[in-house]
MDTraj code that builds the backbone (N, CA, C; nanometers):
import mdtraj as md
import numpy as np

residues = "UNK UNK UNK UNK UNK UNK UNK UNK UNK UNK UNK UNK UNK UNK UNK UNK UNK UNK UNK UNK UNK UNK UNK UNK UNK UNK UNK UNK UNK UNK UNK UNK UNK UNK UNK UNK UNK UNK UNK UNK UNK UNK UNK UNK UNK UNK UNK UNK UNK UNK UNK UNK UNK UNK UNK UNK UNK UNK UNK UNK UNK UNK UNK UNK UNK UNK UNK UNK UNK UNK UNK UNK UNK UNK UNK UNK UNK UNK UNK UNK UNK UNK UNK".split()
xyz = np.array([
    [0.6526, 1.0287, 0.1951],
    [0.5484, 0.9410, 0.2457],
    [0.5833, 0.8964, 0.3872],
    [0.4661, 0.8845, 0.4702],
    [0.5138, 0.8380, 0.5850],
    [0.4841, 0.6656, 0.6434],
    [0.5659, 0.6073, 0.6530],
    [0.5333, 0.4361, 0.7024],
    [0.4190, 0.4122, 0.7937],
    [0.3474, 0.5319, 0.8699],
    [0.2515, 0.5120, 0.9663],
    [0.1083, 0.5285, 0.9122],
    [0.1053, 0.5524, 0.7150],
    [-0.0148, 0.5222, 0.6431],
    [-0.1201, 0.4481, 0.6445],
    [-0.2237, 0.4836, 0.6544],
    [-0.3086, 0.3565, 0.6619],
    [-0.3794, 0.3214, 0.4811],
    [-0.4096, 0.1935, 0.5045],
    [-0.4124, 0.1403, 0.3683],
    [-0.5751, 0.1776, 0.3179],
    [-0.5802, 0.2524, 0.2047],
    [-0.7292, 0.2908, 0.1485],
    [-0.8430, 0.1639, 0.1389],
    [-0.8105, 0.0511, 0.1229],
    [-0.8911, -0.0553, 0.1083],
    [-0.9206, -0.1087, 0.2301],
    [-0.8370, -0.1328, 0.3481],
    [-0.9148, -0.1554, 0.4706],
    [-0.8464, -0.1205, 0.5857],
    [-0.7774, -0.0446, 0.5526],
    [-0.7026, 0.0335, 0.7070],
    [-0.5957, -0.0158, 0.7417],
    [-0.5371, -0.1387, 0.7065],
    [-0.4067, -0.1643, 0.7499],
    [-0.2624, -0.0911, 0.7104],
    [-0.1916, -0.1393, 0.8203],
    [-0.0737, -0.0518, 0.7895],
    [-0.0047, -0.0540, 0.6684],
    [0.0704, 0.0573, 0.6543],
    [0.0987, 0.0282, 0.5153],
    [0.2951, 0.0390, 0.5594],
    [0.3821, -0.0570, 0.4734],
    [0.5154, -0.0674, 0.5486],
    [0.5643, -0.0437, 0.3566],
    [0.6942, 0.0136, 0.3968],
    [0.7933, 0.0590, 0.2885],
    [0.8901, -0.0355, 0.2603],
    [0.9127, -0.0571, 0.1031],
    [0.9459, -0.1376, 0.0383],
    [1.0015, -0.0455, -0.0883],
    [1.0639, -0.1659, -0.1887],
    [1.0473, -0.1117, -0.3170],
    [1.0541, -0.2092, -0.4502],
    [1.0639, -0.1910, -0.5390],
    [1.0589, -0.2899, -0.6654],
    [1.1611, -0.2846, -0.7437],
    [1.2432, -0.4072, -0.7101],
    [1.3723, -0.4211, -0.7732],
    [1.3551, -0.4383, -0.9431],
    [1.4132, -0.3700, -1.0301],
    [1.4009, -0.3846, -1.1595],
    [1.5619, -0.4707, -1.1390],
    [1.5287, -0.5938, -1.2217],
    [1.6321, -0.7227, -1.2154],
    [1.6861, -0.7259, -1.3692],
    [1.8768, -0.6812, -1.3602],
    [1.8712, -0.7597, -1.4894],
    [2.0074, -0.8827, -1.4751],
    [2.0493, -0.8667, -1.5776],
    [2.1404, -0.9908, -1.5465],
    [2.2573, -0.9642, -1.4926],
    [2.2993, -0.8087, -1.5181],
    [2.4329, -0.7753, -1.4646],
    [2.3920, -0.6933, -1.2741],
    [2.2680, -0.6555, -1.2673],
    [2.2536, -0.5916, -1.0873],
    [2.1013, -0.5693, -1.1003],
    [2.0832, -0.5150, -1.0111],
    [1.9193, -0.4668, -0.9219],
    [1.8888, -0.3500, -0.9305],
    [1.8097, -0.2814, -0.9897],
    [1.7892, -0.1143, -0.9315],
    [1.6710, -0.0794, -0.9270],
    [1.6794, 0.0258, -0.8417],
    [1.5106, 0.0597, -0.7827],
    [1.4249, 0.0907, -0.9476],
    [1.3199, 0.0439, -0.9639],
    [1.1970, 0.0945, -1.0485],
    [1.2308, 0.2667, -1.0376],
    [1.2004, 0.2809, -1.1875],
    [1.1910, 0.4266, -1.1610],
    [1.0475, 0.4749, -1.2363],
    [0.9823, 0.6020, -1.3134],
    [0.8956, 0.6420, -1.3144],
    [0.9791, 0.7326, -1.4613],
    [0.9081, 0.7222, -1.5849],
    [0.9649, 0.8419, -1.6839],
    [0.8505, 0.8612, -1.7403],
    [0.8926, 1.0366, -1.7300],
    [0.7571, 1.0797, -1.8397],
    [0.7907, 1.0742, -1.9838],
    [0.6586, 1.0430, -2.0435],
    [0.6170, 1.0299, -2.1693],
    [0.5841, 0.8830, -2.2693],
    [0.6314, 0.8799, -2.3655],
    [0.5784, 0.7544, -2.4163],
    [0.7425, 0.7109, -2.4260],
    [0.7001, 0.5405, -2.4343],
    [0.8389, 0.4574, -2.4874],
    [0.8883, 0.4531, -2.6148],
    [0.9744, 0.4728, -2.6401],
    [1.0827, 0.5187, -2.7297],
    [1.1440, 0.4319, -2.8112],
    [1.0632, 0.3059, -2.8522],
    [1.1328, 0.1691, -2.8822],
    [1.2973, 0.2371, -2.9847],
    [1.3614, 0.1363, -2.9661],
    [1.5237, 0.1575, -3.0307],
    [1.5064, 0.1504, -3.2071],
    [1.5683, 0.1685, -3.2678],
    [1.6051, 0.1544, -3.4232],
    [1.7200, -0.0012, -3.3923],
    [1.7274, -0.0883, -3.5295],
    [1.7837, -0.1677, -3.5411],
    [1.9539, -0.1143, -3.5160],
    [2.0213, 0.0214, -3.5601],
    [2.1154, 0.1034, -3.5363],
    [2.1392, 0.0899, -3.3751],
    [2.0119, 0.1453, -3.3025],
    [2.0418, 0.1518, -3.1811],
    [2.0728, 0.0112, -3.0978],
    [2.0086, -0.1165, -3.1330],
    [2.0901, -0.2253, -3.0896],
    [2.1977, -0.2413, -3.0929],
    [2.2221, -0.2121, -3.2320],
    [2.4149, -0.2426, -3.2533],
    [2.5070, -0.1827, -3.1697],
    [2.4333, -0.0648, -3.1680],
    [2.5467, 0.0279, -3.0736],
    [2.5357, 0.0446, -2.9115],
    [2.4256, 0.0048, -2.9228],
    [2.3728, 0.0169, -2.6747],
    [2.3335, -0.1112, -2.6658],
    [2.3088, -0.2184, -2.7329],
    [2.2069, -0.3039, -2.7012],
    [2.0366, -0.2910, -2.7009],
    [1.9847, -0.4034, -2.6054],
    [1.8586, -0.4063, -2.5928],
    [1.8288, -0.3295, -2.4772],
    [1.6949, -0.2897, -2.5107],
    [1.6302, -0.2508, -2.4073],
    [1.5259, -0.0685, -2.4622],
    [1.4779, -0.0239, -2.3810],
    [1.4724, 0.1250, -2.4228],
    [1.5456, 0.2643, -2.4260],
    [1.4927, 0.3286, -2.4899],
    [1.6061, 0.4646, -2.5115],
    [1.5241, 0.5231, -2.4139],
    [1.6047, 0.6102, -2.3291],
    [1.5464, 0.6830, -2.2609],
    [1.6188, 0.8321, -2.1728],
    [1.5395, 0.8841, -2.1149],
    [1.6434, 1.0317, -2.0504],
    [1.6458, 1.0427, -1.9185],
    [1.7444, 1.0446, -1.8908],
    [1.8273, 1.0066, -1.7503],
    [1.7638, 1.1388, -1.7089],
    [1.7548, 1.2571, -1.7233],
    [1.6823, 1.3366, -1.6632],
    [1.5204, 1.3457, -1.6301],
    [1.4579, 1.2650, -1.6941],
    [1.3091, 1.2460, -1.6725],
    [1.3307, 1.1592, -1.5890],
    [1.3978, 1.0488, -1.5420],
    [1.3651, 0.9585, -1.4190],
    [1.3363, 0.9843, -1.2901],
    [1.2617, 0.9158, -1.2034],
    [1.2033, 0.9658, -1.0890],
    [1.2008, 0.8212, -1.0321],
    [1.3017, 0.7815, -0.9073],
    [1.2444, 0.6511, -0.8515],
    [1.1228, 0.6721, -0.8021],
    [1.0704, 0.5209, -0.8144],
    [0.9296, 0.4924, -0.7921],
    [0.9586, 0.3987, -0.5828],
    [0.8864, 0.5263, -0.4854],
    [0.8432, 0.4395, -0.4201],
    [0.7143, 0.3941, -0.3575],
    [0.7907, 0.2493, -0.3220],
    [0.6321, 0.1575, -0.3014],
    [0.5974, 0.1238, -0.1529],
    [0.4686, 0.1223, -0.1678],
    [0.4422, 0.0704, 0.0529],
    [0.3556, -0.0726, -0.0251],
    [0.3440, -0.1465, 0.0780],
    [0.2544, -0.2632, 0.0889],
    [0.1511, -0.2393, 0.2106],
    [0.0638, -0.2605, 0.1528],
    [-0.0413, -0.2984, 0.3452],
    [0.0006, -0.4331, 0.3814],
    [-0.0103, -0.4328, 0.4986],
    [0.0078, -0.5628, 0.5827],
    [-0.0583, -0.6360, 0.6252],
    [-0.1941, -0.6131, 0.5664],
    [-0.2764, -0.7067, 0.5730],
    [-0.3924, -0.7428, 0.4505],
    [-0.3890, -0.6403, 0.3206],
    [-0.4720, -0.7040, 0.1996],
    [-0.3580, -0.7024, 0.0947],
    [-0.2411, -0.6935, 0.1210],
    [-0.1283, -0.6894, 0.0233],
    [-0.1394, -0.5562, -0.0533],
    [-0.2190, -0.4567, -0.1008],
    [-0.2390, -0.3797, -0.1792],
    [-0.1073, -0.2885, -0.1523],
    [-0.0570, -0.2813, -0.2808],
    [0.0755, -0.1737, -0.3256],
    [0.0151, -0.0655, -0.3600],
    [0.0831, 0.0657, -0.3316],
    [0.0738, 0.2219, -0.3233],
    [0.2205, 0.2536, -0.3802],
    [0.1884, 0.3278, -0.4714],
    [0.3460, 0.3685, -0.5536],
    [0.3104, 0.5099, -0.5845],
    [0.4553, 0.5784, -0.5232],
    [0.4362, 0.7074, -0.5956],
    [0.5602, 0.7454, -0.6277],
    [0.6017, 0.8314, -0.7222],
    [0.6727, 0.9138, -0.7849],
    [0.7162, 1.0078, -0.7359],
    [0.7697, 1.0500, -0.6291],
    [0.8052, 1.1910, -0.5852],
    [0.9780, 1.2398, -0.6421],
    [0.9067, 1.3579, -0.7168],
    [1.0730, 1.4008, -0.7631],
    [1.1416, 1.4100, -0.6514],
    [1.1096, 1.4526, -0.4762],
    [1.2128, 1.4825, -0.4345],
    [1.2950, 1.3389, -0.3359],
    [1.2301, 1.2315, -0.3941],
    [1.3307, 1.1135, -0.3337],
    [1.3804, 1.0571, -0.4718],
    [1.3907, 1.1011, -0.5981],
    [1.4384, 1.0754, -0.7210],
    [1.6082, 1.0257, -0.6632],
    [1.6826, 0.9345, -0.7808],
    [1.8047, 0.8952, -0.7333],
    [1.9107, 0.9073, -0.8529],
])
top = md.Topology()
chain = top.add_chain()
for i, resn in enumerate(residues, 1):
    res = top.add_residue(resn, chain, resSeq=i)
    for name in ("N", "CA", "C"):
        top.add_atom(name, md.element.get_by_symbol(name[0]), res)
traj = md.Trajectory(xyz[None], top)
């Protein structure tokens, strides 16, 4: 993607950012996985904790632009800035 985008809703620029997924131990970029969510088995708490099961090979960071002047976010998925 290029930062010199203009924004589909009214033309403003659109500037690069991204969406911190926050947990209690660090920060990491949002990512993008195909298919449906995978909720855990009571088994799988005991042994990983909370949260979802998921495959480190389907992930794709997610990046995001903002316009700079109606706020509107643009997110895309490109495998080749994946991390």
């Amino acid at each position: 993607m290029n930062e010199a985008q203009k924004c589909s809703e009214c033309g403003g620029k659109l500037e690069t950012g991204f969406i911190p997924d926050i947990s209690m131990a660090a920060a990491f970029k949002t990512s993008w996985h195909r298919g449906e969510a995978d909720d855990k088995t009571i088994l799988d708490y005991v042994k990983y904790g909370p949260g979802l099961k998921y495959d480190r090979s389907k992930v794709i960071a997610i990046q995001a632009f903002r316009c700079t002047q109606c706020g509107l976010l643009k997110m895309y998925a490109n495998p080749s800035t994946s991390d």
